[in-house]
C-alpha positions as CSV (number, residue, x, y, z in Angstrom):
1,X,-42.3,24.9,54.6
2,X,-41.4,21.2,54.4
3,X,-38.2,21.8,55.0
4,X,-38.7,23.9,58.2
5,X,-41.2,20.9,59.2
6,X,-38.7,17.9,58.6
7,X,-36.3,20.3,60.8
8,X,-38.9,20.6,63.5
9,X,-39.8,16.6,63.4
10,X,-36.1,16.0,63.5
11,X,-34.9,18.3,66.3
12,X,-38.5,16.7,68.3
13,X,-37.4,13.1,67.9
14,X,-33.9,13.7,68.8
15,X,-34.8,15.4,72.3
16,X,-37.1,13.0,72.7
17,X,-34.6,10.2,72.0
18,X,-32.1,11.6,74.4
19,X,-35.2,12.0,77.3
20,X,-36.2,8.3,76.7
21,X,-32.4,6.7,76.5
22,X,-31.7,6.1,80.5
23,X,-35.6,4.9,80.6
24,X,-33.8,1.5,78.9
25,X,-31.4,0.8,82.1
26,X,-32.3,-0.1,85.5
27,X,-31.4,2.1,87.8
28,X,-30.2,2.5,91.8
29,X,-33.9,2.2,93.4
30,X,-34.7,3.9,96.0
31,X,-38.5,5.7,98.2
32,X,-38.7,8.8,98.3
33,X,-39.5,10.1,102.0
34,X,-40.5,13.4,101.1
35,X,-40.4,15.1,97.6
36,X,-40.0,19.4,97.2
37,X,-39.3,20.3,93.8
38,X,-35.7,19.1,92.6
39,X,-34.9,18.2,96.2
40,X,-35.7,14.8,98.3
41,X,-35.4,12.9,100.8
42,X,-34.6,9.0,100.1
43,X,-34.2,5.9,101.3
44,X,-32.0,3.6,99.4
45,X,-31.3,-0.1,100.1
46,X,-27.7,-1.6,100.1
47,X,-26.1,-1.2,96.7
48,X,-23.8,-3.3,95.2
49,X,-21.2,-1.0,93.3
50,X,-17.8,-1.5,91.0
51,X,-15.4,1.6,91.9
52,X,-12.4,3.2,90.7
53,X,-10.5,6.2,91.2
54,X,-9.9,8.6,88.9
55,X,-6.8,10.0,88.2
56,X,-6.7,13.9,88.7
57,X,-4.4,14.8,85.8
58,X,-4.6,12.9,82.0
59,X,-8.5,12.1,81.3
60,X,-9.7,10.9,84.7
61,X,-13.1,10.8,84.3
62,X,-12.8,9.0,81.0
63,X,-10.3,6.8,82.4
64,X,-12.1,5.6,85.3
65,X,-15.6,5.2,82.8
66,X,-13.6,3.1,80.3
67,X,-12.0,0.8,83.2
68,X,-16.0,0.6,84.6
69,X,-17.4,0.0,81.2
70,X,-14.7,-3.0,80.6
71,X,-15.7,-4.5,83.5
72,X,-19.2,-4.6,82.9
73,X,-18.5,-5.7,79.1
74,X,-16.6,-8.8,80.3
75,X,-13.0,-7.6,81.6
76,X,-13.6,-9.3,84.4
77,X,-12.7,-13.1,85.9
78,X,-15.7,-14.8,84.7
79,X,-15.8,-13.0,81.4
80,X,-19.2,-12.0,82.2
81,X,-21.0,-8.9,80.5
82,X,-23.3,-6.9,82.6
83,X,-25.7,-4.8,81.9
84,X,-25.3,-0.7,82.1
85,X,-27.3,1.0,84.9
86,X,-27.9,4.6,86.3
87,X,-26.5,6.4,87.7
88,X,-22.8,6.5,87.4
89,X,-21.6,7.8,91.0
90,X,-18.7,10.5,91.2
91,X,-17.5,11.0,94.5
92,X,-15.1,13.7,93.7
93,X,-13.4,14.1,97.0
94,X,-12.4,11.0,97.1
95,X,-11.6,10.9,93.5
96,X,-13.8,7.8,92.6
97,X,-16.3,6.8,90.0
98,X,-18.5,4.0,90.6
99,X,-21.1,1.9,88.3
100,X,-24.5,0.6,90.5
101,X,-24.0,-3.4,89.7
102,X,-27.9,-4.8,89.0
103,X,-30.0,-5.8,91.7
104,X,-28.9,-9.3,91.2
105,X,-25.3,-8.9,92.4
106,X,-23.9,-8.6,95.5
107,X,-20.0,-8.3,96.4
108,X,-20.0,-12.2,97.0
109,X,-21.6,-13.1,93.4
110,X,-20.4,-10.1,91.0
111,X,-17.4,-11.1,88.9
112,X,-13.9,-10.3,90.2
113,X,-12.3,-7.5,88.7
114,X,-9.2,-7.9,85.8
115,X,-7.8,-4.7,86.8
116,X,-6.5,-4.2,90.2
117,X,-7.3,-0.7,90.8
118,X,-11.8,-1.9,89.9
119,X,-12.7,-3.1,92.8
120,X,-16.3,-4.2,94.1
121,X,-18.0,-2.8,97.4
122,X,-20.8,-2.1,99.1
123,X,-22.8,1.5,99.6
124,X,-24.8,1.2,103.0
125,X,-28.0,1.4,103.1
126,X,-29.3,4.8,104.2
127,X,-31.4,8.1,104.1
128,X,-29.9,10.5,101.5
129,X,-31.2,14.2,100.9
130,X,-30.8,15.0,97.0
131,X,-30.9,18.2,94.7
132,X,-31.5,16.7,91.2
133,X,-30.2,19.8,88.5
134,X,-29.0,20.0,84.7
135,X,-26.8,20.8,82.3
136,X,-23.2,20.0,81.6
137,X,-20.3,18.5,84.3
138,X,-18.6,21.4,85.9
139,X,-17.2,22.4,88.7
140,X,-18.7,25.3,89.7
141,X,-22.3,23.7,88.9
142,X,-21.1,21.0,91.3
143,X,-20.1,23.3,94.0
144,X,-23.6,25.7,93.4
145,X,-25.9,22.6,93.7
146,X,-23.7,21.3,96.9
147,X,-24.2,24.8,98.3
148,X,-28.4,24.7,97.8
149,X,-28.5,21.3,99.1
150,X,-26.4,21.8,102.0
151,X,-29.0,25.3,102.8
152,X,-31.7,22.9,101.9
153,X,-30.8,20.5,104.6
154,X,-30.0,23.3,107.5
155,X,-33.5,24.2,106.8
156,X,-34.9,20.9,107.5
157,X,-33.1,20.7,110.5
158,X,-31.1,18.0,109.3
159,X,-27.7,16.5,109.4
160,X,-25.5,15.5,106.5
161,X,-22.3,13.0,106.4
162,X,-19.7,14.2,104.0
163,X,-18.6,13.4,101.0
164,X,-21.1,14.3,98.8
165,X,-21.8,12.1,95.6
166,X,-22.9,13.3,92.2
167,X,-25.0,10.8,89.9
168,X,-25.0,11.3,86.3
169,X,-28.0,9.8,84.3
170,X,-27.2,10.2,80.6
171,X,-25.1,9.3,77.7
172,X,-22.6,12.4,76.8
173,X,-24.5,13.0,73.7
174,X,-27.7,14.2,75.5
175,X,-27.7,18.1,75.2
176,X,-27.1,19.7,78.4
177,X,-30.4,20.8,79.1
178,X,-31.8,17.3,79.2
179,X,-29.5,16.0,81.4
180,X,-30.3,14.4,84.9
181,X,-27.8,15.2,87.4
182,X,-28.0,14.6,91.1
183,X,-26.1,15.8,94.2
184,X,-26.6,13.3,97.7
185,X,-25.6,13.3,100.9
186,X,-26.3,10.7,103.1
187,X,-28.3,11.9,106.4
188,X,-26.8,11.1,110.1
189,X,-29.9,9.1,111.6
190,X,-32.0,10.7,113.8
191,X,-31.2,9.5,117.6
């Protein structure tokens, strides 16, 4: 009986552990226009961003995190460590990976890259519809959720701009089913 109760406590702190870890970084902020279940409308002000791409073959996604995650920990010009924000942006068309800088920098005050292929740039600001979903990175979860939100939008009567981007919230140890993923697409402005 104690045994089954110390499992019980144990398996309760550690999902809540994973749900509260991304609560301690700041992350991309944004209003929501209009809020339907795990889709939104959003308006999100100019974000300062570091970017790289990531290689298609060899480890790219880990490749591009460790180049961001050197940058942020002081890789960079000044030698200045940054702190760690949500969400990490994968654009996967264009084969990127980006890190939202904090609210304090801006491309004219963030520390210059080390590493010639980390660069620093700008997202505009904008109106993005979003699908947020779960679970592990794949592919075809990728494609399923692009699918709904693309439906989602034609039903709104709306118009997207292409490529999508995918935000991931949480630290690879948070079991899939607490995960917060997102899908966005920034929407053409109404005329």
């Amino acid at each position: 009986m104690i045994v089954s109760a110390l499992v019980i406590l144990g398996a309760a702190l550690s999902i809540w552990g994973c749900k509260t870890s991304r609560s301690g970084y700041e992350s991309a902020p944004y209003s929501a226009v209009l809020s339907n279940g795990n889709y939104e409308l959003r308006d999100y002000p100019e974000l300062t961003i570091v970017e790289t791409p990531m290689p298609q073959a060899g480890g790219g996604e880990n490749t591009g995190f460790g180049k961001l995650f050197r940058y942020i920990t002081g890789n960079n010009k000044t030698r200045e460590s940054l702190a760690m924000t949500t969400p990490v942006f994968i654009s996967q068309d264009l084969h990127t990976m980006a890190f939202v800088l904090p609210a304090k920098a801006s491309v004219e005050n963030a520390p210059a890259p080390m590493d010639s292929s980390v660069s620093i740039k700008q997202i505009p600001a904008g109106r993005f519809a979003v699908l947020r979903f779960s679970g592990s990175r794949s592919a075809a979860k990728e494609s399923e959720c692009l699918a709904l939100l693309r439906s989602w939008i034609a039903d709104k009567a709306l118009t997207a701009v292409e490529p999508p981007i995918y935000g991931y919230f949480d630290p690879p140890w948070t079991p899939s089913f607490l995960r917060r993923n997102e899908v966005m697409l920034r929407l053409t402005p109404k005329k």
